[in-house]
One Martini backbone bead per residue (centre of mass of N, CA, C, O) as a GRO file, in nm:
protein
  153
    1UNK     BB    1   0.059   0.067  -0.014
    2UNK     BB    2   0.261   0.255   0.003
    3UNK     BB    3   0.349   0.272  -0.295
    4UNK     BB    4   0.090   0.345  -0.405
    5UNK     BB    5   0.146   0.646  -0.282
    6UNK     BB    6   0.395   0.729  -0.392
    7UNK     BB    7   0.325   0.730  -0.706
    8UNK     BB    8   0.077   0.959  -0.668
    9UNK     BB    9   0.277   1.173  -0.559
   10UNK     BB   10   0.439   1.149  -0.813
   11UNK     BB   11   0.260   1.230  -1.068
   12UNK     BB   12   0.151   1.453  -0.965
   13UNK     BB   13   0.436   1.620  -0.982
   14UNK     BB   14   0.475   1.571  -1.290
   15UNK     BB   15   0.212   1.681  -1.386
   16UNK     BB   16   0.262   1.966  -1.242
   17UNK     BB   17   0.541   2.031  -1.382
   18UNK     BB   18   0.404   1.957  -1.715
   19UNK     BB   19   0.192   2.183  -1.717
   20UNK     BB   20   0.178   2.385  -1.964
   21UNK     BB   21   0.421   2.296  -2.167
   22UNK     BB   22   0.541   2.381  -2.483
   23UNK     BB   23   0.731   2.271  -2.728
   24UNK     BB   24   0.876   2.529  -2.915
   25UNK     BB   25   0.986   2.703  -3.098
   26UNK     BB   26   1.195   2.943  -3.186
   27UNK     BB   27   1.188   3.241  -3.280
   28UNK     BB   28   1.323   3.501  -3.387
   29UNK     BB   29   1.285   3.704  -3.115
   30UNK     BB   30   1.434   3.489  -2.917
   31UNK     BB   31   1.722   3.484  -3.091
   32UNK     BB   32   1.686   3.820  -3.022
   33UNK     BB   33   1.727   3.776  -2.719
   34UNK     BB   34   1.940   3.633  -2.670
   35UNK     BB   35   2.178   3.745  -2.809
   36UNK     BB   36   2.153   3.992  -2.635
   37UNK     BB   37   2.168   3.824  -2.312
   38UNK     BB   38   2.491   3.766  -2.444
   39UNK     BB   39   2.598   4.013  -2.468
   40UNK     BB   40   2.568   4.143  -2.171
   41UNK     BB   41   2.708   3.892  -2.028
   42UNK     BB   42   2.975   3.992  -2.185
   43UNK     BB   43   3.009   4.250  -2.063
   44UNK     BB   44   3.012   4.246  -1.785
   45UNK     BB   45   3.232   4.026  -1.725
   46UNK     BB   46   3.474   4.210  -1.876
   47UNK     BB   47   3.385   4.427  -1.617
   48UNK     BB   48   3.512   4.257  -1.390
   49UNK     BB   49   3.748   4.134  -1.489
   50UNK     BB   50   3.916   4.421  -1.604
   51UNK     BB   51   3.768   4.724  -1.498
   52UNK     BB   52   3.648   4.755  -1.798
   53UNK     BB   53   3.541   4.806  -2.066
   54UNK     BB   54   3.482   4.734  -2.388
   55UNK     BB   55   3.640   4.817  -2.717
   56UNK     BB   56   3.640   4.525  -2.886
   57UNK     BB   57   3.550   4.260  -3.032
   58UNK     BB   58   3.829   4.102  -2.929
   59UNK     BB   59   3.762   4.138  -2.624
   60UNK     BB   60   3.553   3.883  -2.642
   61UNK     BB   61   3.705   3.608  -2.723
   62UNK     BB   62   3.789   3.468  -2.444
   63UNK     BB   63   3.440   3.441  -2.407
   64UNK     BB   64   3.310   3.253  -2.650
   65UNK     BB   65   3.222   2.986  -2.461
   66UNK     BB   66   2.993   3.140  -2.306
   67UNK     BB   67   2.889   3.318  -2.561
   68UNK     BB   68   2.855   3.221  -2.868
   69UNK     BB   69   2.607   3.364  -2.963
   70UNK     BB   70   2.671   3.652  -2.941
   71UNK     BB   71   2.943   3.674  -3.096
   72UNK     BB   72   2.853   3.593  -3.338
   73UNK     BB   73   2.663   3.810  -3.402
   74UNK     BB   74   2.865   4.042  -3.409
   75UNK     BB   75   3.042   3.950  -3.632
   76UNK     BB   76   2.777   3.907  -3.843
   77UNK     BB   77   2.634   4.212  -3.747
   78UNK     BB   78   2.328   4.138  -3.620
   79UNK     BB   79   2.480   4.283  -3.389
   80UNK     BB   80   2.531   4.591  -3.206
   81UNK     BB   81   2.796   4.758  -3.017
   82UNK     BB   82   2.859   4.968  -2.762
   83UNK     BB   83   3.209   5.079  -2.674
   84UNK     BB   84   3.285   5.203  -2.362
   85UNK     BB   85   3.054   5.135  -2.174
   86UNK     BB   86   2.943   5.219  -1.850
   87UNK     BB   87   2.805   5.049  -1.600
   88UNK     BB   88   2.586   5.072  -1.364
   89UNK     BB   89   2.577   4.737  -1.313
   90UNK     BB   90   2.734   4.395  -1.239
   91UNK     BB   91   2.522   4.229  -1.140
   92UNK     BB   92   2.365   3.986  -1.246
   93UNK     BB   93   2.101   4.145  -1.245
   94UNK     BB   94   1.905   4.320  -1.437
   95UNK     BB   95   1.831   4.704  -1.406
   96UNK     BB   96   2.011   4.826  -1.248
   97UNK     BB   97   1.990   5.137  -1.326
   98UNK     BB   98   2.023   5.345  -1.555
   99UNK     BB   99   1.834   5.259  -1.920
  100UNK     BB  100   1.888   5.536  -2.159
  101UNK     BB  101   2.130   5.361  -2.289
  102UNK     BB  102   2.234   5.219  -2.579
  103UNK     BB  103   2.439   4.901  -2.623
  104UNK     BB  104   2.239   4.747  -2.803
  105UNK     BB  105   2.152   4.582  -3.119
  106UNK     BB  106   1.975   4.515  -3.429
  107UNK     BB  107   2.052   4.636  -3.706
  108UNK     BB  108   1.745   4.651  -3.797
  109UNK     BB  109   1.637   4.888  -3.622
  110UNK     BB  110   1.671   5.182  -3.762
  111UNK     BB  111   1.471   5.130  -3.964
  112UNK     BB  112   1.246   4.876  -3.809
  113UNK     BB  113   1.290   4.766  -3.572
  114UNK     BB  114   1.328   4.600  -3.201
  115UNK     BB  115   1.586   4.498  -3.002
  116UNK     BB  116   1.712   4.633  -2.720
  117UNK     BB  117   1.983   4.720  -2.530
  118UNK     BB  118   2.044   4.849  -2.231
  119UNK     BB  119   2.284   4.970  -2.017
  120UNK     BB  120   2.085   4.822  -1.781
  121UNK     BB  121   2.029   4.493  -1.958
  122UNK     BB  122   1.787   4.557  -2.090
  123UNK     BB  123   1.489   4.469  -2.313
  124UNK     BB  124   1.358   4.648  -2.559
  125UNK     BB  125   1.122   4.779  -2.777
  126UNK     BB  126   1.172   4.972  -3.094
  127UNK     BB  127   1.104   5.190  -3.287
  128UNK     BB  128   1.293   5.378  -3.520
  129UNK     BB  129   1.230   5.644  -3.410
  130UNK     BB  130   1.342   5.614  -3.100
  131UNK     BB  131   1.614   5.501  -3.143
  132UNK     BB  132   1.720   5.798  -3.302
  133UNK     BB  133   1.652   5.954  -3.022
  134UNK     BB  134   1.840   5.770  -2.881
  135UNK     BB  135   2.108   5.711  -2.690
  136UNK     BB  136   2.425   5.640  -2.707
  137UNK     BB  137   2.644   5.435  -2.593
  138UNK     BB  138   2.961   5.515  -2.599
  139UNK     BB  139   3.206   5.554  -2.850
  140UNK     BB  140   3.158   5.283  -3.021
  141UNK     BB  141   3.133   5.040  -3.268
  142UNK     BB  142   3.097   4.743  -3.430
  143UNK     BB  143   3.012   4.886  -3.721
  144UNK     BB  144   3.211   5.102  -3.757
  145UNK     BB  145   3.458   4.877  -3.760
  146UNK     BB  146   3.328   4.712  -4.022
  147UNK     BB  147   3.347   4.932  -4.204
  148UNK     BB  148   3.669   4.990  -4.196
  149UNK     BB  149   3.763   4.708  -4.290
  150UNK     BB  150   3.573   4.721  -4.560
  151UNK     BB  151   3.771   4.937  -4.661
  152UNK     BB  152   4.016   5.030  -4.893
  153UNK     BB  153   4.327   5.102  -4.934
   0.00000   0.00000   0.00000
């Protein structure tokens, strides 16, 4: 008898915790969210790491295994990171801190809108008027770096 109490409340519990899940593709929206949280927790890293933000691409590279989505989107163009930008918390959770200075965007933001990463490591949705107006953190980015690579000498 103990048995078969023990089954029906290993049951219950395996019931309710996978109710209501369901195992869904990711969208184009969370591959551009994951990757921007990638960007994020790299800049985050490198700036307790080194004591100073990251100036330049290459500054990634040494942590590469840590967040492949986010360095691979910056190499490939598909995210902008604004480098030089001196973050206003370094603790774990994003949001603390004032988060009104674009630190990356989605290439296509400027354009067209979509998912831009603050200051402050939250990610909201901007229409490209917003964009437009808004603050970017940092001195130069990964896009003007790249713009450079490719001009012709």
């Amino acid at each position: 008898m103990r048995h078969h109490w023990f089954k029906v409340i290993f049951l219950s519990f395996v019931t309710v915790g996978c109710g209501g899940t369901e195992n869904k593709p990711a969208t184009e929206s969370d591959m551009e969210q994951n990757a921007l949280n990638d960007v994020a927790e790299l800049y985050r890293v490198y700036t307790i790491q080194f004591k100073k933000p990251p100036a330049k691409l290459a500054d990634f590279a040494p942590m590469e295994p840590m967040s492949p989505l986010g360095v691979a989107a910056v190499t490939k163009g598909e995210v902008v990171v604004r480098f030089g930008a001196t973050l206003p918390n370094t603790d774990e959770g994003p949001g603390k801190g004032p988060g009104d200075e674009v630190l990356a965007y989605q290439k296509k933001v400027p354009e067209s809108g979509g998912q831009v990463l603050m200051l402050n490591r939250t990610i909201k949705a901007m229409t490209s008027d917003e964009f437009k107006a808004a603050k970017l953190a940092g001195t130069s980015s990964s896009d003007e770096a790249a713009a450079t690579a490719k001009k012709p000498k």
